[in-house]
C-alpha positions in Angstrom: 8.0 -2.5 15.1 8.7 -1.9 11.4 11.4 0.4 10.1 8.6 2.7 8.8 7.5 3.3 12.3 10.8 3.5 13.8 12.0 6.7 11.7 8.4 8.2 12.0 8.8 7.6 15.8 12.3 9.5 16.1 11.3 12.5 18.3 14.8 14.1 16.7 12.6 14.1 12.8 10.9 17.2 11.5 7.2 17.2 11.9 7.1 17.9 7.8 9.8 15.6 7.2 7.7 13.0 9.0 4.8 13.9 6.7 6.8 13.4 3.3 8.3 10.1 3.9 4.9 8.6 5.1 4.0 10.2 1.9 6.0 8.2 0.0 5.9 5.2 2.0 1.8 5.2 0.6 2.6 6.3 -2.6 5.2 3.2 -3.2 2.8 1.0 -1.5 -0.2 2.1 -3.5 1.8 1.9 -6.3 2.9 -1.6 -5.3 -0.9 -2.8 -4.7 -2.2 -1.4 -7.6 0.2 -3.7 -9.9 -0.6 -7.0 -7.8 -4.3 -5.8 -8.2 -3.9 -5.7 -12.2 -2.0 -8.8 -12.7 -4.7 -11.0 -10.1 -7.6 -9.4 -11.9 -9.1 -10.8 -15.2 -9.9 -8.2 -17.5 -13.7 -7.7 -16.9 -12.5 -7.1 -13.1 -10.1 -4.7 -13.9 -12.7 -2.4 -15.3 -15.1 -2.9 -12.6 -12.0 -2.2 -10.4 -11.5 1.3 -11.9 -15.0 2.3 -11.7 -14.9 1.8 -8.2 -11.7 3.5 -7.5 -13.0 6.5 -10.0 -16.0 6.5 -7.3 -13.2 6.7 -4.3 -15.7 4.2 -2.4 -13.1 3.0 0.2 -15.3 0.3 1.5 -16.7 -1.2 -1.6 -13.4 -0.8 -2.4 -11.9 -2.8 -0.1 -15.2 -5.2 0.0 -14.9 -5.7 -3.8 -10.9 -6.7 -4.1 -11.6 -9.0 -0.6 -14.0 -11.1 -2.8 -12.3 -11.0 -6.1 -8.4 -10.9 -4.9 -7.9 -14.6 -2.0 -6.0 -13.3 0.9 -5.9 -9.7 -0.6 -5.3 -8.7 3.5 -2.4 -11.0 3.9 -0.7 -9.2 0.2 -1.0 -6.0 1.6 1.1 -7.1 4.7 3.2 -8.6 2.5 4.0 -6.0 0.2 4.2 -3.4 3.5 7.1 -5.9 4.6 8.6 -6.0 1.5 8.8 -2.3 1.6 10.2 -2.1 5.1 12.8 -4.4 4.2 13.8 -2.0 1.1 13.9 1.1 3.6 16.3 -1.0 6.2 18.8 -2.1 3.3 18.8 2.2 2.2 19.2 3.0 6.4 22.3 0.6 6.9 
């Protein structure tokens, strides 16, 4: 179980303080993702990216970045992890 889930699991944590920090956990991931995206993307992708996103198309989305972006699953994981890691070094 990841760090993430462990303080949204605490029974002890406000409801709405349970709602902001997974609020910020997808806003730093987004964040995160959205930079990898950019950098793995060649220019002409880029823009096709944002018209997708501007549609707010989750699946072709998430169809379109699977094709264009190899083992785009496994960096979202990856990133998550990183994260996770980054909220246990700020917990102990």
């Amino acid at each position: 179980m990841s760090h993430i889930t462990q303080i949204l699991n605490q029974e002890n944590t406000d409801p709405k303080a349970k709602i902001n920090i997974l609020a910020k956990v997808v806003d730093s991931l987004s964040g995160r993702l959205i930079l990898k995206i950019y950098d793995k993307l060649n220019p002409s992708d880029r823009i096709e990216f944002e018209k997708l996103a501007e549609s707010q198309d989750a699946i072709a989305i998430d169809s379109f970045l699977k094709t264009k972006i190899p083992g785009f699953s496994k960096l979202i994981t990856e990133e998550f992890e990183k994260l996770d890691g980054e909220v246990q070094e700020k917990l102990t």
